[in-house]
C-alpha positions in Angstrom: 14.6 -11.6 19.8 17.0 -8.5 19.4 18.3 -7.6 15.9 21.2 -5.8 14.6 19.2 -3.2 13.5 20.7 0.4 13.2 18.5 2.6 11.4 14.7 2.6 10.0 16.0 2.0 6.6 17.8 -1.4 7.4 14.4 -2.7 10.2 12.4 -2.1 6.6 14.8 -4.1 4.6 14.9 -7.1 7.0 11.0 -7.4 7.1 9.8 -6.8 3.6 12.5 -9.7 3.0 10.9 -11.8 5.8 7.4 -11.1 4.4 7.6 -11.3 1.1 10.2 -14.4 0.9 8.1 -16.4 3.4 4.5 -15.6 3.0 4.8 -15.1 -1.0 7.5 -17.3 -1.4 9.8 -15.3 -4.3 12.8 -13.4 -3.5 13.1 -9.8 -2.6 15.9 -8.4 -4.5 18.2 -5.0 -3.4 17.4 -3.2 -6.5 14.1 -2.8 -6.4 13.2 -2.1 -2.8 14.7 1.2 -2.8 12.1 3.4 -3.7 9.7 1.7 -0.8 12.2 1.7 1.7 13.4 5.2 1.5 9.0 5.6 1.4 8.8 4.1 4.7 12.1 5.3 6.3 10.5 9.1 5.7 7.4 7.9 6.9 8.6 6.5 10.1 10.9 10.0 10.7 7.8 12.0 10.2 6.6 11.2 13.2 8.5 12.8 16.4 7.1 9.9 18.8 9.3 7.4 16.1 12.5 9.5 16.0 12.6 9.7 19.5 13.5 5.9 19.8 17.3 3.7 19.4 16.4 1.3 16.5 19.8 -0.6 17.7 18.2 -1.6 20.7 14.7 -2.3 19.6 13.6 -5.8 18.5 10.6 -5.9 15.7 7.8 -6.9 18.4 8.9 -3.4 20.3 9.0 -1.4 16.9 5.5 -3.3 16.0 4.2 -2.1 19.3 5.3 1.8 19.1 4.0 1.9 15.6 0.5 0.9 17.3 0.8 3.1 19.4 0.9 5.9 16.8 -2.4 4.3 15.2 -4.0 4.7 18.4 -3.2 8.2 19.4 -4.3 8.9 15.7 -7.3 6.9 16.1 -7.0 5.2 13.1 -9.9 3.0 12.4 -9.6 -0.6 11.2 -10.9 -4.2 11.7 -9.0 -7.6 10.8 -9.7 -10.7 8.7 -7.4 -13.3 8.2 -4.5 -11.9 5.8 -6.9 -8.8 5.4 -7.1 -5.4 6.8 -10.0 -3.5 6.3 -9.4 0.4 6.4 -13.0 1.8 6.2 -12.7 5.3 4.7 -16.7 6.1 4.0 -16.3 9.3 5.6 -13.6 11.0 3.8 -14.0 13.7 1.3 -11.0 13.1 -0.5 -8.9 10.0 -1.2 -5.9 8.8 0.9 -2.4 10.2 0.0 0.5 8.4 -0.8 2.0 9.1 2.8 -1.6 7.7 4.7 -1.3 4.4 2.2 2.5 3.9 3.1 1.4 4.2 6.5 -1.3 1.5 5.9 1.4 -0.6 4.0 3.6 -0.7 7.2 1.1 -1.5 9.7 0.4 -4.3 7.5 3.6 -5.6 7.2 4.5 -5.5 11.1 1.3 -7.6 11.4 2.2 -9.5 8.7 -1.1 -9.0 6.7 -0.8 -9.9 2.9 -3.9 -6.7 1.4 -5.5 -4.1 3.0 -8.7 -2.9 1.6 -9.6 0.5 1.5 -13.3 1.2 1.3 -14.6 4.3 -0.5 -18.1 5.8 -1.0 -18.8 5.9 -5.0 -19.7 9.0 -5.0 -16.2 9.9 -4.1 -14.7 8.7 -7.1 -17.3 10.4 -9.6 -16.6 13.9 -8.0 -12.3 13.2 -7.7 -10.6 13.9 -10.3 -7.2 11.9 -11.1 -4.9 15.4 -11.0 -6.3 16.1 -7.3 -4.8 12.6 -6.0 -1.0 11.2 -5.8 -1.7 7.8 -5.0 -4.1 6.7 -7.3 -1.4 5.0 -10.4 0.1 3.1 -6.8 -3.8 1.9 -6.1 -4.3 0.8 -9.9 -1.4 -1.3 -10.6 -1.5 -3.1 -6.9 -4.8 -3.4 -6.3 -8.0 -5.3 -7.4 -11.0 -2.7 -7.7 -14.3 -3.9 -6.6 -17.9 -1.8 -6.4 -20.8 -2.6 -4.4 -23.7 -0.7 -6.3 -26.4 -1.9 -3.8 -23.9 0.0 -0.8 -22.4 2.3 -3.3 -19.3 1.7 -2.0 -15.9 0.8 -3.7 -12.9 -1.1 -2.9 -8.9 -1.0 -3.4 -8.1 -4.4 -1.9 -4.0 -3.8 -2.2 -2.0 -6.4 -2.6 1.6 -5.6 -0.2 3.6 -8.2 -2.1 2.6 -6.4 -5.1 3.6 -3.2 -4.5 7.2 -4.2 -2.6 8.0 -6.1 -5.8 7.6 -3.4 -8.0 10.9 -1.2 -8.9 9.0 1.7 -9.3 12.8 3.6 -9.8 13.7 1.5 -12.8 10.8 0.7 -14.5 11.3 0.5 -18.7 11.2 4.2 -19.3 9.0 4.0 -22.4 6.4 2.8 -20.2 6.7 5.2 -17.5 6.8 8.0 -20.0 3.9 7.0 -21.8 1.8 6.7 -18.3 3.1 9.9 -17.1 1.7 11.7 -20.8 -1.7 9.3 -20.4 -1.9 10.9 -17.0 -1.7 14.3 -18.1 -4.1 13.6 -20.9 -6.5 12.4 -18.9 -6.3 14.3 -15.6 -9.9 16.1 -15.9 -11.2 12.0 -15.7 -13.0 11.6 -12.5 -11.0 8.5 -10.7 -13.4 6.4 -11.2 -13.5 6.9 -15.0 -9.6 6.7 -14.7 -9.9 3.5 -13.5 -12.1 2.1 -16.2 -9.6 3.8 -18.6 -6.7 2.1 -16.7 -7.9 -0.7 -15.2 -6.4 -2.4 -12.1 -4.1 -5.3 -11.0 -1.4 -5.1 -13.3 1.5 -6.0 -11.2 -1.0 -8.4 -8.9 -1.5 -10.1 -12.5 2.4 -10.6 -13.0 2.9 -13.6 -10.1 0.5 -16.2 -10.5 0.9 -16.9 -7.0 -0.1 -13.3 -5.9 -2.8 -13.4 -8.5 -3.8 -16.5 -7.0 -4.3 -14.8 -3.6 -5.5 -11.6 -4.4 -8.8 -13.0 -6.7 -9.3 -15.5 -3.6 -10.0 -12.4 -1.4 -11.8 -10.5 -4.2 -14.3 -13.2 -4.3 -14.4 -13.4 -0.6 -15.2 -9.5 -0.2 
């Protein structure tokens, strides 16, 4: 089916509403999608095989398609289960950046996935510390952290509806300044002390229903 769909900024809007009103089942206000849509819209522009294409003429299924397309010629690596992706990131030597987790976060949504679970080695987090990362406060507050000490691995299990229904532009602005000054004073904390410090799910924990659905996929990882 066609949509009336002009610009990257407006395909966004129409599916996080889709997604997040049907799957989650609570309504996606204006306000608080901007920061994630103009996320996204720069996202998708970065990339000259997506500016290249009329969004007025495209349906979802065709933008869905050219975005996989973009995942295969940059061989991303992934598997599915379920609501879950599973992103295994072993072999990195740093932790993703906020652009490569936006990226994540719209795959997910044109395959209408509810987490994606990035998997880290442990030693990773020992040797990273929290002022070499931008994405790690994102990871924290929308995702459930899990460690596997007989892999040595670690897991951010992300929660999608968690992160779209956070106004991260007008959040109370005691909090954010008191994070921002905890984040300074503890920036020579590896990230894995950081999260222990911080700890992990806060705006999972806000819904009962997303908490509902995120601790059934903890236990089942």
């Amino acid at each position: 089916m066609k949509t009336s769909i002009t610009t990257n900024a407006e395909f966004i809007e129409v599916k996080l509403k889709e997604i997040i009103e049907q799957k989650i089942g609570f309504k996606f206000e204006e306000p608080s999608n901007k920061w994630i849509v103009e996320s996204i819209e720069m996202l998708l522009n970065s990339y000259p095989i997506l500016r290249k294409f009329n969004y007025k003429k495209m349906s979802l299924a065709q933008l869905q398609a050219l975005v996989e397309s973009l995942f295969k010629f940059l061989e991303m690596q992934y598997s599915e289960e379920d609501d879950l992706i599973h992103v295994d990131l072993t072999e990195m030597k740093t932790l993703i950046s906020f652009k490569e987790m936006m990226f994540w976060i719209v795959f997910a949504l044109l395959n209408d996935k509810s987490h994606v679970d990035f998997m880290f080695r442990e030693k990773l987090l020992d040797d990273i510390k929290i002022s070499n990362t931008d994405v790690i406060d994102y990871l924290c507050d929308n995702s459930y952290f899990l460690k596997n000490s007989i892999k040595k691995e670690c897991h951010f299990t992300l929660s999608i509806a968690a992160i779209l229904g956070f106004d991260y532009y007008n959040q109370d602005p005691i909090l954010s300044s008191l994070l921002t000054i905890q984040q300074c004073y503890k920036q020579d904390l590896s990230i894995k002390e950081y999260i222990q410090y911080r700890k992990t799910g806060q705006n999972i924990n806000t819904k009962p229903k997303l908490k509902m659905q995120s601790s059934s996929i903890k236990i089942n990882l």
